[in-house]
C-alpha positions in Angstrom: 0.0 0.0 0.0 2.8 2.3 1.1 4.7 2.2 -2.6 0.9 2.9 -4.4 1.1 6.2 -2.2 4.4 6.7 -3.0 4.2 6.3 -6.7 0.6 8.2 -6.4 2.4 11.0 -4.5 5.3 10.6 -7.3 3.2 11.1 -9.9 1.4 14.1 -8.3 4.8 15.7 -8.0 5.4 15.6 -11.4 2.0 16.0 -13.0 1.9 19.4 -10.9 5.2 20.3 -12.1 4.1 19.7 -15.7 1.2 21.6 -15.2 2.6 24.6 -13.9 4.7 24.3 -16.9 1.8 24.4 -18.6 0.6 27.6 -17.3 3.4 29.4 -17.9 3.3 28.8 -21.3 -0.2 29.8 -21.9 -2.3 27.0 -21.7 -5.7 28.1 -19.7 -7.0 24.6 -19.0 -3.4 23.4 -17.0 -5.2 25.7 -14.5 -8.6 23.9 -13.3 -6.4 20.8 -14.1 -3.9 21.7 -11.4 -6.9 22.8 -9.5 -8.2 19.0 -9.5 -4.8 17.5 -9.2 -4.1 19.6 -5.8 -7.7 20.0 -4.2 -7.6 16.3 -2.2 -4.2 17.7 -0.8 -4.9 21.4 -0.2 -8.1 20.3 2.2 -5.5 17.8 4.2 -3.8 20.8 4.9 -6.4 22.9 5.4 -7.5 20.7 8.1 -4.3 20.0 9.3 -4.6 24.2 10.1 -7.5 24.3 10.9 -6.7 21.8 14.0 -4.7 24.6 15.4 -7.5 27.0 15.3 -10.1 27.8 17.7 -13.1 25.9 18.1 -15.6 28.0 17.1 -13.3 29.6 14.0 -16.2 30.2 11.4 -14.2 29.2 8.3 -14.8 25.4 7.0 -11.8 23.2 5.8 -13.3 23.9 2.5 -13.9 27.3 2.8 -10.0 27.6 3.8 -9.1 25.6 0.7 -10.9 27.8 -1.8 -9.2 31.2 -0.3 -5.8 29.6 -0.3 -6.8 28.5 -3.7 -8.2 31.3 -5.0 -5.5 33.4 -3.7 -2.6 31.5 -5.2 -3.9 30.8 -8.8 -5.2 34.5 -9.2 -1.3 35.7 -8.0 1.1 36.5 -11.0 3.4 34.2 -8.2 2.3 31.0 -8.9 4.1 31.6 -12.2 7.5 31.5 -10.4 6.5 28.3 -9.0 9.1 25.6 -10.8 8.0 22.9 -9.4 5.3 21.2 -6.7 7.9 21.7 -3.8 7.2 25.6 -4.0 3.8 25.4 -5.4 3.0 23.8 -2.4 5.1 26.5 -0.3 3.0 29.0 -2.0 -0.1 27.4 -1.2 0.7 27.2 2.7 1.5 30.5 2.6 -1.1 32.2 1.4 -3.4 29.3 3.4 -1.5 31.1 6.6 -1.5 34.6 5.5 -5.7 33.9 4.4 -6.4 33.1 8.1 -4.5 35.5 9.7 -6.3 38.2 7.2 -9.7 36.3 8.5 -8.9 37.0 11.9 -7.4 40.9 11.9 -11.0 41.2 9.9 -13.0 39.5 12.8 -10.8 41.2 15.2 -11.6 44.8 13.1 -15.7 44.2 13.5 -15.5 43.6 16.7 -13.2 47.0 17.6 -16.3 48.8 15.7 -14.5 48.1 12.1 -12.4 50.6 12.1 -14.5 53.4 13.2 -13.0 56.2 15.6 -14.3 57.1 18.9 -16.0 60.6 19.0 -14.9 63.5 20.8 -16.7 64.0 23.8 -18.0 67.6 22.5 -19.1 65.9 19.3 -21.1 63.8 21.4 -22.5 67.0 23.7 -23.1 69.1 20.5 -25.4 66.2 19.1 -27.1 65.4 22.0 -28.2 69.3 22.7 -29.5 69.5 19.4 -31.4 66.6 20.0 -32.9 68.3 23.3 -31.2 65.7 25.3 -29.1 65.8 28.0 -25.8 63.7 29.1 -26.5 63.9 32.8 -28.8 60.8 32.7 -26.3 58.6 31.0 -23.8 59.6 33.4 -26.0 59.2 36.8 -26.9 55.7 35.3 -22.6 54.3 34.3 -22.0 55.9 37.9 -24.4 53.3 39.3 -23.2 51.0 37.3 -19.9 51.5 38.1 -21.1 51.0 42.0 -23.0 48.0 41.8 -20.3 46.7 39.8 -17.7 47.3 42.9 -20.1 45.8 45.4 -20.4 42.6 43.4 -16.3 42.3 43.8 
């Protein structure tokens, strides 16, 4: 069983080489061929990093493989790639820089995406002209703020 894989895994090596070889001289379909070839690896791997993820991380070991995917094949870099050694370097690359990106934008929504605290006159000047006052909200974070130090 082991020498199938390894002449499976041989012949993967080379067909992916061929392919990008392919690519780089023109040929559109060596694309969604390489995409077949490397899709049954790609969502190992993708699992594989996913593992060291947290529970609850809302990407799917699919959804991981078609970013990384996605990501490589549209990138004027995977014409460098000479063979399936950095192909494959490419593709765990971008697979690490694609979750990383996931999580600074998960990070970002939850920090108010990216939107800037207003100045505290700002915040006066808009509540006047809405006939409101501040005092209220004030009385009630003070209580909070008490109750809060009674419960510790």
């Amino acid at each position: 069983m082991r020498k199938m894989n390894e002449e499976n895994n041989f012949t993967n090596r080379t067909s992916i080489t061929a392919l990008l070889s392919e690519m780089n001289e023109g040929n559109i379909d060596a694309r969604d061929q390489l995409y077949d070839t490397i899709y049954g690896d790609l969502s190992g791997i993708a699992r594989a990093q996913l593992s060291h993820e947290r529970d609850d991380h809302t990407w799917s070991t699919t959804d991981l493989a078609h970013e990384t995917i996605s990501r490589v094949l549209g990138s004027p870099s995977v014409l460098n790639a000479e063979n399936s050694v950095m192909f494959f370097g490419l593709l765990v690359t971008a697979m690490r820089r694609a979750l990383i990106d996931h999580a600074r934008r998960r990070n970002a929504e939850r920090r108010g995406n990216g939107n800037r605290p207003l100045p505290i006159d700002v915040v006066m000047h808009d509540l006047a002209a809405r006939g409101l006052s501040i005092v209220p909200l004030n009385e009630a974070l003070n209580q909070l703020e008490e109750e809060n130090r009674q419960a510790y």
